[in-house]
Structures are given as C-alpha cells and as structure tokens.
N, C-alpha and C positions, 0 to 999 in steps of 0.2 A: 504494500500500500504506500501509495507518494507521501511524503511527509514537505509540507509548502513551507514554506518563512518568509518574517515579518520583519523591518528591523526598522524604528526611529528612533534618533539622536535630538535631544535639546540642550540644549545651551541656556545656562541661567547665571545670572550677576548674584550671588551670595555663595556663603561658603558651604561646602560640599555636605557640611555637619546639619544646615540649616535647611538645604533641600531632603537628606535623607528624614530629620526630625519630624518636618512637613507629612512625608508620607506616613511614618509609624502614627500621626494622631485621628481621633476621632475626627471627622467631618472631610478625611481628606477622599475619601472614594464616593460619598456622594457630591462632590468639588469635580471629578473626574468624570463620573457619569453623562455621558451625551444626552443632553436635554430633550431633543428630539425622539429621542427612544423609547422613552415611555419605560423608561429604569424603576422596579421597585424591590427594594433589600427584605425580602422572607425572612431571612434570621443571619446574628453576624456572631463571632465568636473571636473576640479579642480584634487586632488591625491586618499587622504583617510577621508577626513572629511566627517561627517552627511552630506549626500546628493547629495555626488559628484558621479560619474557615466563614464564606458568607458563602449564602444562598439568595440569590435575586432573579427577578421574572421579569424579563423583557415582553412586552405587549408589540407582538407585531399585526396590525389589524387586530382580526378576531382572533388571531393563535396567540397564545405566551408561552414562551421558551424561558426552561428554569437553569439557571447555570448556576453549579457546585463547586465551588473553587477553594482547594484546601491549601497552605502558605508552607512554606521549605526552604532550603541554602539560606536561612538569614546571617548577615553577617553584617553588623554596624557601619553604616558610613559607608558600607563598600556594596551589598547587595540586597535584594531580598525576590523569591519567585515563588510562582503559585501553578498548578497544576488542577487542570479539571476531575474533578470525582463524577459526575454527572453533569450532562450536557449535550448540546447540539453536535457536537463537535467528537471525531470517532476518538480524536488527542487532543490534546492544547496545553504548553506547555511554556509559561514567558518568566521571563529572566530581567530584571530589572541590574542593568549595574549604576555604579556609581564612581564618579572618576573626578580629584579635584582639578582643577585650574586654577594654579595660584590661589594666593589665601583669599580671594573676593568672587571668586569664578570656580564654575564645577558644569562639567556636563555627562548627563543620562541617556545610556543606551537602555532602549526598549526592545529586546529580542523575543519575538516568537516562532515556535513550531508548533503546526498543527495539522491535524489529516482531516480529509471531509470526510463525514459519514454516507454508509450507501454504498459502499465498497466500487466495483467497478461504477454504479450506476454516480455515485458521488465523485469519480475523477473524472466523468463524462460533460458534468456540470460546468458549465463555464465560470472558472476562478476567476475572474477579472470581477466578478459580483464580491466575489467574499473579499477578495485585494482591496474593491475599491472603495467596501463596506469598513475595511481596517484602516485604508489612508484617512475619510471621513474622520474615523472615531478617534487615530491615536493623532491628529492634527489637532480636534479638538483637546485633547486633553495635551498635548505637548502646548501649547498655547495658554491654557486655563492656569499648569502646574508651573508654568515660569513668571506668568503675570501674578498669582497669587504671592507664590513664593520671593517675588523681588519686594512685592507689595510690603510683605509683613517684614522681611528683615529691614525694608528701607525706612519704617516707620519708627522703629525706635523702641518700641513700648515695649516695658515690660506685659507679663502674663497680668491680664486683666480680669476680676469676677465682674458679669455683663449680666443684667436683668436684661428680658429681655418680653414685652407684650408684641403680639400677633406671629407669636413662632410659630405659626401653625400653615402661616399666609404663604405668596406665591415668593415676595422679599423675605419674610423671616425666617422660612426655612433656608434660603442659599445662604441669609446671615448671620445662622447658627450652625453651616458647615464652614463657610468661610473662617470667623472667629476660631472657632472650637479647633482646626486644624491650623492655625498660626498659635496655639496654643494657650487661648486663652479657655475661660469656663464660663459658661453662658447657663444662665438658668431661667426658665420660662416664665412669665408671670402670667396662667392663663383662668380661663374661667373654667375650662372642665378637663382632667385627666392630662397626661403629661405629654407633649410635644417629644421631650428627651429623659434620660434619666431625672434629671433634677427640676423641680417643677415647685411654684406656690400658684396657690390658687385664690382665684379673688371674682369680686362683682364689681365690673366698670362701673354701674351705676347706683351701687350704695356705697363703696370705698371701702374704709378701713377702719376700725373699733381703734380707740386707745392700745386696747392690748391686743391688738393684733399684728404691729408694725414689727414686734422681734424679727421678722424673717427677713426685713428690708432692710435691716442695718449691713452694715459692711462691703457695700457693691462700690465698685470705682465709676460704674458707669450705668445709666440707662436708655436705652433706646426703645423708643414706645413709638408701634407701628399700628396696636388695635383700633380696628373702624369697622363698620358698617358697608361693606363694598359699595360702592357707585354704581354698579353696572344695574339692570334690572329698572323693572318699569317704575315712576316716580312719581306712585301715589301719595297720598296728604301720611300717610303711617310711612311709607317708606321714607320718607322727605326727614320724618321723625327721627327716624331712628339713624339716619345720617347723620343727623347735626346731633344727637343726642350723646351717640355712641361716641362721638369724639370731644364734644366740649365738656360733657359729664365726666365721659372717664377721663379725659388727661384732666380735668379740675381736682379728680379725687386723686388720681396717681401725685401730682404736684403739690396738693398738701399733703401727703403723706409721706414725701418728700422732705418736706420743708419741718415734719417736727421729727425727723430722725437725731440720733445724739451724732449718728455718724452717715452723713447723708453723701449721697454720689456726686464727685466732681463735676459731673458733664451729666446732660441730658440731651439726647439723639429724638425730637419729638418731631413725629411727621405732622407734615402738612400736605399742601397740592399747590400747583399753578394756576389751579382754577379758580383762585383768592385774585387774580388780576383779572378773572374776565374777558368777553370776545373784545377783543383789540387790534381787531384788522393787523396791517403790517405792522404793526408798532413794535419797536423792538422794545420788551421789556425787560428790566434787570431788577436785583432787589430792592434799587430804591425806587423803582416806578409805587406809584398809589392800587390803592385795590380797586377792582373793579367793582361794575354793579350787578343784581342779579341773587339767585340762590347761593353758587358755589362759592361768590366773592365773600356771601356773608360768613358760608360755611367756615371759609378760610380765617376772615378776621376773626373770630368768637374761638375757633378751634388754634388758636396760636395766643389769643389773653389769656385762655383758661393758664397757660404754663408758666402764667404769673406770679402764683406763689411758690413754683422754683427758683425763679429768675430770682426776687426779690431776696429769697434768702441767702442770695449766692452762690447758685448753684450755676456754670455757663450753659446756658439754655442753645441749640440747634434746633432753627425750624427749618426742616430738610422737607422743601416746598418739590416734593417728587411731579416731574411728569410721566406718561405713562408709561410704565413698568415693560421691558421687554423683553420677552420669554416665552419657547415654543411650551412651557408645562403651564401656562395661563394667563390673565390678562388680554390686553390691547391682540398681541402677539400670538397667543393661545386661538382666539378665536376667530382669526383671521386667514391662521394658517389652511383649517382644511377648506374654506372654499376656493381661498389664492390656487390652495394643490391641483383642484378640480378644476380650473381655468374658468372660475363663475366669481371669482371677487372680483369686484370693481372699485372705483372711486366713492364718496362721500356726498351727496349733495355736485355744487359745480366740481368742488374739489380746490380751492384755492387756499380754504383755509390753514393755516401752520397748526400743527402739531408739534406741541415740545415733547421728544418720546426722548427715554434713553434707557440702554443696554443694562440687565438686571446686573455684570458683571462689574458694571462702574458705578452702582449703586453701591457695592461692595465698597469697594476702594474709596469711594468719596466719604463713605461711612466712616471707613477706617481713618482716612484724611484727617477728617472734624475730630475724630476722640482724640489725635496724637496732636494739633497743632490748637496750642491753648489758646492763638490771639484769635479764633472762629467764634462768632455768638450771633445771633439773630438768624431773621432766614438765608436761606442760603437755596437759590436755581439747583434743585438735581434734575437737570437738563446737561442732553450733548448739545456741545457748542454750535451742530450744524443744524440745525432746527427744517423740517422739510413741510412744504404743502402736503394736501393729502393726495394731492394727483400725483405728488410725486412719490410719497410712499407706496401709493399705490403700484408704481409702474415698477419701482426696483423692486419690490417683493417678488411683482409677475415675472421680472426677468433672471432675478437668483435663483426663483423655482421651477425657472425655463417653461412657461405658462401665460397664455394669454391673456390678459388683461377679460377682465369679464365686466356686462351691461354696469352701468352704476346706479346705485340708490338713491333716487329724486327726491329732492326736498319738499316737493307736494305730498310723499309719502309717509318723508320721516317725520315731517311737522304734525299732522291730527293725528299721527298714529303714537309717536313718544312724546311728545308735548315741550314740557320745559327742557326735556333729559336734550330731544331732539337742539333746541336750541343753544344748549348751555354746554354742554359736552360734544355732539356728532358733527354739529356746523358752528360752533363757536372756533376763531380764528386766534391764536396765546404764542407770540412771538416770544416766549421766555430762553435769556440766553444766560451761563452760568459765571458770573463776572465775576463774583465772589473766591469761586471754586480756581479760575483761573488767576485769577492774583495772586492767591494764595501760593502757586506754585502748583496745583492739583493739576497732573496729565494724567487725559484718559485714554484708558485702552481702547476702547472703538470710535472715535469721536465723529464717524462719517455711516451715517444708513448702511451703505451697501456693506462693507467692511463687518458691522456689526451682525447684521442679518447672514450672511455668510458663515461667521463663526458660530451663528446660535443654532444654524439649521445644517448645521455639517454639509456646507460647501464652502470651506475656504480651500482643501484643492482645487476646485475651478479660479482660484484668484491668484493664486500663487502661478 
C-alpha cells in the first residue's frame, strides 16, 4: 500500500522554547482547527505528551468523520507526534519538529505520512483532493501558529487570571483559546454551566449579593462580551432585551467591580459601531459623535453603564466591534453557504460600508489593549480597509470562485425587517481604527480579500 507525504515549514520570530510552550497548552488545537471544517473535540486527554489522546468529529455535509489521535516521541523544545488510533485515514502518522534560529527565531517542520483507505480502490482516488485538502488546512494553521505565537511573546505580559462573560459566543470562545494557549487562565463568568473547566456563574440582570463577590477578587483582567445577539427579527421584547442584556449586565458587572478589595486592572467591555449610526461616507473614528436611531442609543447607555468601573479606576476598553468575521458564525457564518451556492448577492443598492473585521484581529487587538496601559475609552475594532457591501459582496463571490447571485431589494428588506432593515442591513458606518493604529496595533488581515482567504482555506490560491 502507497504511503503519501506531507511536509510544511514555518518560520516564527520568538524563541524556539516559546513556540514549543505554545503548543503543549490548553487552547492551542482549537487555535489550529480550520474554521471552515466544522471541527468538534469528542473528548481530549491531557495536550501533546507520550500518551495523551483527543477525539474530534469533523462534519463534512451530512457525514462526520471521527479522528482518534493518540500523542508519542515527545521531547521538549525539540519535538512532539501523534499517530491515528481510528480514523479516515488507512495511517497517518505526523511528526512535528522543532529547530531554533538564533535566540529570537525558530522554525517548525510539519511532517506527515499517510495511506488512503480502500486499499486499491483508495490509491485509485485522485490524491490531489487529499494534497490539496492538507495544503488548505496546514496553511491555515502554519499562519494562525506564527501570528498567535509572535502575538503573545511580542506582548510582554506576564500569565494573566482573565474573567471572562460571553465565553460561550462566536468571539469568546477563539478568546478563550487564544488566551489560554499564550498561557494565561481565563475563567468564565457565565449564566449556566461551564464554557471551560473553571466557571462562576451569575444573573446579568440581578448582579451580585454583598456576599457573593468572593469569587471576583483576584483577576488582572476582565473582558465582558455578554449580549443579546443582534441578529433576529426586532420586535418591541427583542429590542428589550438588546438594550437590557447589555446596559443591565455591564451596570451590575461594573459595580461589582468597583466594590472589590482587589478589583481588575483593565476592563475589555464591548461595544458596537453601531453607536455612530448610518453615516453615509463619513469616515468615522472614535472621536466622531454618536449617531441617531436604536443602535446609537444602544451604544451610548451600553458604554455609561461601565461607569462605575471607570470611576473607581479601573482602565475601562470600549472595544466598539464591527462585524465579527468567521466561517463558524456571525456576519460570515451566514453568508457563507448561499455565497457557496452562487445565490448570495449584494444588500439593498449595495453602496453602503461595512466596518467588518477578521475574528483573528479581534484577538490580537484584545490582546493589544490588556498589554498597553496608555489604551482607555473606545476604541474602532474595525480593519482599517472598510468595504461597501457591493464590494464585499463581489470578493467573497470571487474567493469562492462563485457567481455573484440576484441581490436583496430594499423594497423587501424594508416592510419585511423594519428598523433591523434600516439600522443594521442598509445602514452605511464608515468606522476606521485610528486608535488601534496609533497605538502601534498591526493587523494581520487588514485587506477583505486576504482575510477571507485565510478564514475559508484558500490562501493557497493567493500565494
């Protein structure tokens, strides 16, 4: 039986101790995971040492294929490889080495062997499928593991204890792998059952008893992401519970905050861009005014409530996201399978700007604000390239090699989604991230096409 190979090389700026670290911790293989894939971890048994073992179900369509993958040859700093126990695959057998480059430089070979199953009928199968399926996968992840990893060594910070609301979301779960595998500990602050091992639990909308603050003492940091999604039709109780779930709970997180004996440095508190409202071309930055409308209002009230952190001194982040981009949900999630089907279109005329930006520089910009102390107020998490919607439309159709499909008329969107239509679908939010750039914040995808590429495993077509 043929036995085929695989073999990529990355190159990373930190030292050889700090990429190997990277991969022994928690969060680093769902960091790794092609988002596209529709990746879900069955059961995990320790990271990459002799013996450890995960089990995960890729969802392809209707089929999921389960791969068993037990860990071997580890050797600090220098290697570590995993071997299939069950699987699609008749072998598969990869070898990670490790090799420094001077004390600030290291670079990682990714080798595999693997046979296809189906014996003759599987080396009949055209390999350029499975070849092109592995360029795809380990591009993403040779990419993901050098950006993270420069990220966190270039940052400075010590290991960080991170509270952390809406770990459960489309952002707080990549920002509880991300974290967790630069080696910090992130603990959930959620309302039901546990995100990750360590968890408290709470009611956004009643807060927090006297005696119940014990468990909030001692964190360096918090980043509160919990809300009410946007998305969904915007009846008079939906509309409610928008504004609710966010001005109520960060009111009650922020004074609970605020009467700690030992309360967290920094506060990471979301916001949106759609506190500025449609504003045609206007280019807007954090010091433009808010807009008029629902979400302006949503925005101002949901950024006072984090008042009585600020006040006590705590440096307050209103990390004013626009929309979140990522094939596992949001803006990007839902877009994706009619783009695939060549039936997505444009928006309305389609002129209006969209401040979208890459879930992977939501990370990093995150990371940004906790490490550089002179950051406080809002802050654009926006890519700096901001696109109409004709135009997002046209490079999705074209990264997906996909025609461009009918567009959605605003005589439909209007009686049919109401405000939602006006204020989010055809509202036009020139926001650019002036803050983030001053500061020195470079981003990894800072151009549509580039990002969408890496999120949907075709950056070999761009290379």
């Amino acid at each position: 039986m043929t036995t085929l190979n695989f073999t990529k090389t990355t190159r990373i700026a930190a030292p050889v101790e700090a990429a190997f670290a990277w991969h022994e911790r928690p969060g680093a293989f769902e960091r790794l995971a092609p988002p596209w894939e529709n990746v879900r971890v069955v059961s995990a048994k320790g990271t990459i040492h002799d013996g450890d073992e995960k089990v995960v179900q890729v969802r392809v369509g209707p089929l999921r294929q389960t791969f068993h993958a037990r860990h071997y040859g580890y050797e600090k700093d220098r290697q570590f490889c995993d071997e299939q126990v069950r699987g699609p695959f008749a072998a598969w057998h990869q070898v990670h080495r490790f090799q420094a480059e001077g004390p600030n430089g290291c670079r990682i070979e990714d080798q595999v062997e693997y046979r296809l199953p189906f014996g003759p009928l599987g080396r009949a199968a055209p390999r350029c499928m499975v070849q092109g399926r592995l360029e795809s996968m380990f591009a993403y992840r040779s990419t993901t593991a050098r950006n993270d990893i420069e990220r966190h060594h270039a940052s400075g910070l010590e290991p960080m204890r991170v509270l952390l609301t809406g770990a459960g979301g489309l952002v707080g779960s990549a920002l509880t792998a991300f974290l967790e595998s630069g080696g910090h500990t992130v603990v959930a602050l959620t309302r039901s059952g546990p995100f990750n091992s360590a968890h408290i639990t709470w009611n956004p909308l009643k807060g927090f008893a006297a005696n119940e603050l014990g468990p909030l003492e001692g964190f360096d940091a918090v980043i509160h992401l919990a809300g009410e999604p946007i998305l969904g039709y915007w009846s008079e109780a939906k509309k409610k519970r928008i504004m609710e779930s966010r001005v109520i709970g960060t009111r009650n997180l922020c004074e609970a905050l605020a009467k700690l004996d030992s309360p967290p440095k920094v506060l990471l508190s979301a916001s949106a861009v759609g506190v500025y409202g449609n504003r045609g071309d206007e280019e807007l930055t954090e010091e433009s005014p808010p807009g008029e409308g629902f979400l302006p209002r949503v925005g101002r009230e949901w950024e006072a409530a984090a008042g009585p952190a600020r006040e006590t001194g705590i440096r307050t982040v209103h990390m004013r996201l626009g929309p979140v981009f990522s094939p596992r949900g949001g803006a990007l999630g839902t877009m994706r399978l009619p783009f695939s089907l060549g039936i997505g279109g444009r928006i309305g005329r389609g002129g209006q700007y969209m401040p979208w930006i890459g879930v992977d520089d939501v990370l990093y910009a995150a990371l940004h604000c906790l490490a550089d102390e002179a950051i406080s107020g809002p802050v654009n998490f926006t890519a700096p390239e901001p696109v109409t919607n004709r135009e997002l439309t046209r490079t999705l159709a074209r990264v997906l090699r996909r025609p461009v499909g009918p567009p959605a008329p605003e005589f439909v969107l209007r009686p049919l989604l109401r405000d939602m239509a006006e204020e989010f679908f055809l509202a036009s939010t020139r926001a650019v991230p002036r803050r983030l750039e001053e500061s020195g914040f470079r981003f990894a995808h800072p151009a549509l096409e580039g990002a969408l590429r890496h999120l949907l495993g075709r950056e070999k077509q761009a290379e």
